[in-house]
N, C-alpha and C positions, 0 to 999 in steps of 0.2 A: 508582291513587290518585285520588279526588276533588279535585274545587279549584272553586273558586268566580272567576267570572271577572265583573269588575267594571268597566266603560266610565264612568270617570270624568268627561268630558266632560259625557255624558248625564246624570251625577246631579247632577253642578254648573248645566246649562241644565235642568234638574226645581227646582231648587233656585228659582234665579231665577224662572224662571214665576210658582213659586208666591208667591213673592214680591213678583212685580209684583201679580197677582192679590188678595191681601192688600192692598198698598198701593192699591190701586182701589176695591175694599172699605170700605178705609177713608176714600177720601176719597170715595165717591159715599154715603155715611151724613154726612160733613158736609155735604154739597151739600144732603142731602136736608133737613137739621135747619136751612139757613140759609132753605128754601124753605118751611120749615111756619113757621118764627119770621116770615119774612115775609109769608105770608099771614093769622097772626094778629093781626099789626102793621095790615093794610088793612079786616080782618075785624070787624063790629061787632054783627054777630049775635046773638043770645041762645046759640045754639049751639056759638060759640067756643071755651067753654070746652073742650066734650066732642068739637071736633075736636082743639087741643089733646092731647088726655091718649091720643086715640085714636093719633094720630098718632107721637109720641113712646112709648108704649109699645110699638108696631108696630117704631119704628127701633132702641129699647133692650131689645127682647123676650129673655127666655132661649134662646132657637129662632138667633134670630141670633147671640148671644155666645156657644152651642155651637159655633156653625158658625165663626166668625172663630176660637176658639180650638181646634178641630179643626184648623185650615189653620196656623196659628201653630204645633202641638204636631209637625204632620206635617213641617212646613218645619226644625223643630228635628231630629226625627228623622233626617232626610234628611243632615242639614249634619253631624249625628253621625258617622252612619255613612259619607260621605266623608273626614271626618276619619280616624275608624278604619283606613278601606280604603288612605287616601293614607299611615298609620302603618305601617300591616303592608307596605307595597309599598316603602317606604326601608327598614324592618328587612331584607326579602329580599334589595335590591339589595345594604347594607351586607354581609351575609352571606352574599351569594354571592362578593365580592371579597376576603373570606377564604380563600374557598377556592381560592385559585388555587393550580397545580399545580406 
């Protein structure tokens, strides 16, 4: 008989990673949006503007809200299927103490 054998531990520190990873994510894109506001704030150049719009649409690009929301759908995934796996493993244990002899 097949069975599928699942290290719990490991998918719960997969879990986390990616979550820390995320939360890094997120906060080195505020870091980065407090660095361009600031050097707009000291900036008096004709130019400004069109660093500006460069800049910000680089940190708000489609390319990057794929990728943050890839790592958020995947981290979802993940926490699912630990949930599932930690479900099916209380049904088994419940149902093996049924069956005692």
């Amino acid at each position: 008989m097949a069975f599928v054998k699942v290290d719990l531990d490991a998918l719960s520190s997969a879990i986390h990673k990616l979550d820390s990873q995320i939360s890094n994510i997120e906060k080195k894109q505020k870091q980065l949006m407090v660095a361009v506001e600031s050097v707009e704030n000291a900036w008096s150049g004709q130019d400004r503007n069109s660093f500006e719009k460069a800049a910000k649409a680089k940190l708000q690009s489609a390319e990057m809200k794929k990728t943050l929301n890839g790592l958020k759908n995947q981290k979802q995934r993940l926490e699912d299927s630990l949930r599932l796996y930690q479900n099916a493993q209380n049904r088994a244990v419940t149902l093996s103490r049924t069956l005692r002899c």
